[in-house]
C-alpha positions in Angstrom: 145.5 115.3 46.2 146.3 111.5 45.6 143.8 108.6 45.7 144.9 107.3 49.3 144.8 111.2 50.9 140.9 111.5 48.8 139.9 107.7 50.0 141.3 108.9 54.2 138.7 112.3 53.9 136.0 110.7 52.1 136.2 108.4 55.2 136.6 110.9 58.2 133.6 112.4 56.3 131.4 109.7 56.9 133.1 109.3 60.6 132.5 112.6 61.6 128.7 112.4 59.8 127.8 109.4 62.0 129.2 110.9 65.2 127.3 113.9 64.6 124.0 111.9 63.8 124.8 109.8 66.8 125.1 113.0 69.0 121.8 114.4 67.9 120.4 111.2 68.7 121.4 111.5 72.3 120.3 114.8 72.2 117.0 114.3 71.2 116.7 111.0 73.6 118.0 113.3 76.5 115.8 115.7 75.4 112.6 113.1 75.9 113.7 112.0 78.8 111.4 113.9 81.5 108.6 113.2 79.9 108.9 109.8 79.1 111.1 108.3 82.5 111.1 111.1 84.9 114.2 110.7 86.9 113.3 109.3 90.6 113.9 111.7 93.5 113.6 111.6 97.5 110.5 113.5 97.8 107.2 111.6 97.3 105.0 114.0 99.2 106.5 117.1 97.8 103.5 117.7 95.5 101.3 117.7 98.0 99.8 121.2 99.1 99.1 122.5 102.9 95.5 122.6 104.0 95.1 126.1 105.2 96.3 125.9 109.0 96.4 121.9 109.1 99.2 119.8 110.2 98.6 116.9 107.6 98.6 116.4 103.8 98.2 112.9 104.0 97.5 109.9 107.2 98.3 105.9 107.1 98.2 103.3 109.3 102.1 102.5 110.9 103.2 99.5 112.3 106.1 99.4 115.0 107.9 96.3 116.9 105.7 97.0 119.6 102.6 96.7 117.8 104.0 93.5 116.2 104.2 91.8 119.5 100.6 92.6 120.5 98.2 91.1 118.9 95.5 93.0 117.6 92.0 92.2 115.8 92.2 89.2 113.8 95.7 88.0 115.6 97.0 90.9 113.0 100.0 93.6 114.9 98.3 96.5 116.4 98.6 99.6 114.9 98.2 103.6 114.6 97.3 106.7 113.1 100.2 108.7 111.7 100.1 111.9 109.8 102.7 113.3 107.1 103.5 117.1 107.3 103.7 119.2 104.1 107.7 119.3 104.9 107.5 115.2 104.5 107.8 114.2 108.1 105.9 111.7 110.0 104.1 112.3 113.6 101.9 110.2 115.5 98.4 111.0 115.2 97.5 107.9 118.2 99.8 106.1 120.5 97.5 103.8 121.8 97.7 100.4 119.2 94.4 101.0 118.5 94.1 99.5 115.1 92.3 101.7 113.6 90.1 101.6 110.6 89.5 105.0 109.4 89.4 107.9 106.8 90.1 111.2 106.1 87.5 114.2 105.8 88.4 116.5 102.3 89.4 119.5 104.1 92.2 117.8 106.7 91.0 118.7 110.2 89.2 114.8 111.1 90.1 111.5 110.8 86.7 109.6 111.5 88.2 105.8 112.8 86.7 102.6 114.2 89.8 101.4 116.9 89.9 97.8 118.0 91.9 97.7 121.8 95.0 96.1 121.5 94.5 92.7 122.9 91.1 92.4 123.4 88.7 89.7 122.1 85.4 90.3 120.7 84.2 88.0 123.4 85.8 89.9 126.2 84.8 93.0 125.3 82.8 95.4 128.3 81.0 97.8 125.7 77.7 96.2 123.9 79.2 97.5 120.4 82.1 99.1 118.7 83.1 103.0 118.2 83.4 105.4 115.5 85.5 108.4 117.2 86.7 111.6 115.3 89.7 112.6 116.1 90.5 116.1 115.4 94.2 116.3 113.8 95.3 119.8 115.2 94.5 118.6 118.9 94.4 115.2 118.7 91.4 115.0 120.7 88.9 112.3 120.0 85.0 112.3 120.7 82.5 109.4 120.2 80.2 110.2 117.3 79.1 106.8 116.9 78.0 103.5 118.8 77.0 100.2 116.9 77.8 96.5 116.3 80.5 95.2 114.8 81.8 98.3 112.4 84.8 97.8 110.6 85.6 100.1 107.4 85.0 103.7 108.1 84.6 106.6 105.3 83.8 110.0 105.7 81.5 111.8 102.5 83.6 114.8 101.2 81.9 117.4 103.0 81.8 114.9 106.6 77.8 115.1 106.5 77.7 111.2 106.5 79.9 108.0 107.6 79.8 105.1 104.8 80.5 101.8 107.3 81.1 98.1 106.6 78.8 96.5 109.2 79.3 92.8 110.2 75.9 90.1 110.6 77.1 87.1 112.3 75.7 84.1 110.9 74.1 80.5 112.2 77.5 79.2 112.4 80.4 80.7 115.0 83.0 83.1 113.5 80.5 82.5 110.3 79.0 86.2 108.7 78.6 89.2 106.0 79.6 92.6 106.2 77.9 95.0 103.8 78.1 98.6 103.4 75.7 101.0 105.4 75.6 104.8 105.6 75.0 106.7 108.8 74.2 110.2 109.2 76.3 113.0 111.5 75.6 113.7 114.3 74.9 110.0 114.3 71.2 110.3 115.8 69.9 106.6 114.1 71.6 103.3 113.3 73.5 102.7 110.2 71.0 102.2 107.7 72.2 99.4 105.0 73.2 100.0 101.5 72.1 96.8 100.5 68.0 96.4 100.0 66.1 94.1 99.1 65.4 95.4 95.3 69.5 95.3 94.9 69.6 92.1 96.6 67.7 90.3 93.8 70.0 91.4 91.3 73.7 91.5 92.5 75.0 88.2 93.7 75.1 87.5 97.6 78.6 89.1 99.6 80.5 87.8 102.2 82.9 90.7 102.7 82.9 94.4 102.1 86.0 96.4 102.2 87.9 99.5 100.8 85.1 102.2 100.8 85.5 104.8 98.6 83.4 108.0 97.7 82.7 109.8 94.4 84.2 113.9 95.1 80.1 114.9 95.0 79.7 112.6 97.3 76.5 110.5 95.0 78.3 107.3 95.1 80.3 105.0 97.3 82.1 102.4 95.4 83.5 99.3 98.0 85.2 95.9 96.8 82.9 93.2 97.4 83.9 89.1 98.2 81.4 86.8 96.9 80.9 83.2 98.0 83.6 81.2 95.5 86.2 84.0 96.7 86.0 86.2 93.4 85.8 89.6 94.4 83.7 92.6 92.3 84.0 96.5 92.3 81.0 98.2 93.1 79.4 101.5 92.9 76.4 102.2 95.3 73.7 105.0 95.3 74.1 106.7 98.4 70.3 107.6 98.5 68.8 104.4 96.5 71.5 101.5 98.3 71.0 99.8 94.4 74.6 98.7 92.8 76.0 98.2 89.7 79.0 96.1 89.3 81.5 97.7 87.2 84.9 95.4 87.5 85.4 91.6 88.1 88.0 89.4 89.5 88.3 85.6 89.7 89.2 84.1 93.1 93.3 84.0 91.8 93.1 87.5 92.1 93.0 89.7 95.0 91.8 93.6 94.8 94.2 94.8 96.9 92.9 98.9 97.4 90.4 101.4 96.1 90.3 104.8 94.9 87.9 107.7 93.1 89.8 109.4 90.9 89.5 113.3 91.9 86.9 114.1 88.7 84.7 111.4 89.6 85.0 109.4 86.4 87.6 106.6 87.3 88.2 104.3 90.5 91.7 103.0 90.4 92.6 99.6 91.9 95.7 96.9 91.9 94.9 93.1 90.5 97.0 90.8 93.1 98.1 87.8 91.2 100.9 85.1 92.1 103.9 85.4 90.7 105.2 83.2 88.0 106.5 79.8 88.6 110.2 81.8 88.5 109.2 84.5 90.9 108.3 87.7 88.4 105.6 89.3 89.8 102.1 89.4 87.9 100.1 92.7 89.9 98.8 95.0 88.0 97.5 98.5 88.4 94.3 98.7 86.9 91.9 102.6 86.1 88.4 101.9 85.7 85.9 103.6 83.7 82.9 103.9 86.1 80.8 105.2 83.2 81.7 102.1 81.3 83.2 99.9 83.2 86.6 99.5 80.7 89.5 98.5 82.5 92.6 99.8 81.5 96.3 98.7 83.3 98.2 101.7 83.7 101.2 99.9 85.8 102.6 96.9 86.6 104.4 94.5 89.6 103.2 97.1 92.3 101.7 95.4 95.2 99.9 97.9 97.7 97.5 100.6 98.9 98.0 102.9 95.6 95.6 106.7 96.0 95.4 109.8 93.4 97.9 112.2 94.6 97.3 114.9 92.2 93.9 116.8 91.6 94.3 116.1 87.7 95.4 112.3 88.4 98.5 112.1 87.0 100.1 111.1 89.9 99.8 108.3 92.3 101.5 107.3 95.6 101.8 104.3 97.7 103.3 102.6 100.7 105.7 99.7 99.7 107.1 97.7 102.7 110.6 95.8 102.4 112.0 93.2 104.6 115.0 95.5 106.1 113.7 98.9 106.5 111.2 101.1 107.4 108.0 102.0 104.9 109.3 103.6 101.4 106.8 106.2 99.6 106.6 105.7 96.1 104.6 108.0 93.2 104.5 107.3 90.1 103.9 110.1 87.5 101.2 109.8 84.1 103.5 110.2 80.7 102.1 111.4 77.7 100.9 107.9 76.7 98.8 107.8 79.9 101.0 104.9 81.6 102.7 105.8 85.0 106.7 105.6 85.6 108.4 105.9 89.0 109.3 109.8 90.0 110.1 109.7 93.4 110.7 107.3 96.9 112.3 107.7 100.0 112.0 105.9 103.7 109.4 107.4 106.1 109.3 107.0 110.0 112.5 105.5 110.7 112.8 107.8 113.4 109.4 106.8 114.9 110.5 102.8 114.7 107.8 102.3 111.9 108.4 98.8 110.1 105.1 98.6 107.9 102.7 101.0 106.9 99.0 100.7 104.9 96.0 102.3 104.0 97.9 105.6 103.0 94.8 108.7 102.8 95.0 111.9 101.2 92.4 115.0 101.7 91.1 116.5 98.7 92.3 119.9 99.8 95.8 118.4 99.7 95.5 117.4 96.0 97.2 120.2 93.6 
């Protein structure tokens, strides 16, 4: 063999050694792939599991061009109730623009809600205070468990025993007020009783708004988000027998908490920081887990902006409802890797076929969690 012919194998030698090393490492990339970027499918609910006889696995609040033209509470659209099957598909759980507040009893078969009628003032209004209904989800019928002023947020316990409320005080000045957290027990025999007394008073710092209840799975705790006077904004976590509080995450006033959720074992509540976006337009929110036993933050996701909830009974999913300018809502979930950060698994576009445009405030039972 000559010098040229040894010098042209010693090179397709080290060719074919880096194409096979090059191979491997595409194998073994390919290989990592579902675990560390799952590929993105059509099928956000499809984890979900059927609650015995149920219809729904999940409810949100949907928004139609209808409701956009009349103007509900707060000169916000009017909305409704909808309910997702276990198939995926949306149905209408109200037709009446209600604009509901509302949540979602553990086992599926009632949606407790506070509706505000399309188009009505406050001032105008016949009744001397506002309703809680329950509306059962396999009939649809609704029945009046609860009569008192100016209710807004509405949150069954897990096992539907009590209601957790934000209930509005108007103060010395027109359109001026607090709204604070209260618990009522079912059948609603008594008045909301506050989750606020005078012992907690002295220590937390004075709320003008209280929003996004949320309860702890044995039902011990109800965590809210709660606006203070310079706009900043707190998690808390309330004794449901005591009313006392303990702050256990803090935002400044440039940041909004945008939702609020118990992690199915009770030891995290998960939350998204609203922030501006940067001076060229990237977006800045962040998806944050909190340790309620310590209070350590931890962001688990980034530039998601919306109502994100647990959809898995071991937390490694979540799911969300994203609304674009030119279509209808798109589910989103996002899976936990290894590392314990989230990456997109699945969207697709929900009630088209029902007109929705928006959706919100996405709830899913415990007994839908697998």
């Amino acid at each position: 063999m000559t010098s040229t012919t040894r010098a042209r194998h010693a090179r397709t030698g080290v060719l074919l050694l880096g194409i096979a090393v090059l191979v491997a490492a595409c194998a073994s990339s390919l290989d990592a792939e579902p675990r560390d970027a799952p590929r993105v499918d059509a099928a956000p609910f499809a984890g979900l599991v059927a609650c015995g006889d149920q219809p729904f696995v999940a409810v949100f609040r949907g928004f139609t061009a209808e409701g956009e033209r009349v103007e509900g509470s707060g000169s916000s659209p009017s909305s409704d109730i909808y309910g997702v099957r276990p198939d995926g598909s949306v149905s209408a759980v109200t037709t009446d623009l209600g604009s509901y507040e509302f949540g979602i009893v553990a086992d599926a078969t009632t949606v407790y809600a506070s509706p505000a009628v399309a188009g009505e003032s406050s001032a105008a209004r016949t009744a001397p205070a506002d309703r809680v209904v329950a509306i059962g989800l396999a009939t649809g019928q609704q029945s009046v468990v609860l009569e008192a002023p100016d209710v807004g947020g509405v949150a069954p316990d897990p096992d539907g025993s009590r209601l957790g409320l934000t209930v509005f005080t108007a103060g010395e000045q027109p359109g001026a007020g607090t709204s604070a957290p209260a618990l009522v027990d079912l059948p609603a025999a008594a008045a909301p009783r506050s989750l606020a007394p005078a012992t907690a008073r002295s220590v937390e710092p004075a709320v003008v708004a209280t929003r996004e209840l949320t309860w702890s799975p044995d039902g011990r705790w109800l965590a809210s988000v709660a606006t203070l006077p310079d706009a900043s904004q707190e998690v808390r976590v309330a004794d449901a027998a005591t009313g006392v509080s303990t702050t256990v995450h803090r935002a400044d006033a440039a940041t909004a908490l945008l939702s609020l959720d118990w992690s199915p074992d009770g030891t995290r509540l998960l939350t998204v920081d609203g922030r501006a976006p940067t001076a060229a337009g990237a977006p800045r929110d962040r998806v944050v887990e909190i340790d309620v036993a310590t209070g350590r933050s931890t962001i688990v996701l980034r530039g998601v902006r919306g109502d994100l909830v647990y959809s898995a009974a071991d937390g490694s999913r979540v799911t969300m409802l994203d609304n674009g300018p030119d279509s209808s809502p798109i589910a989103r979930t996002w899976s936990r890797t290894a590392g314990g950060r989230f990456v997109a698994t699945s969207l697709a576009e929900i009630g088209a076929d029902l007109g929705l445009v928006s959706a919100d405030r996405l709830e899913i039972p415990r007994c839908a969690l697998p």
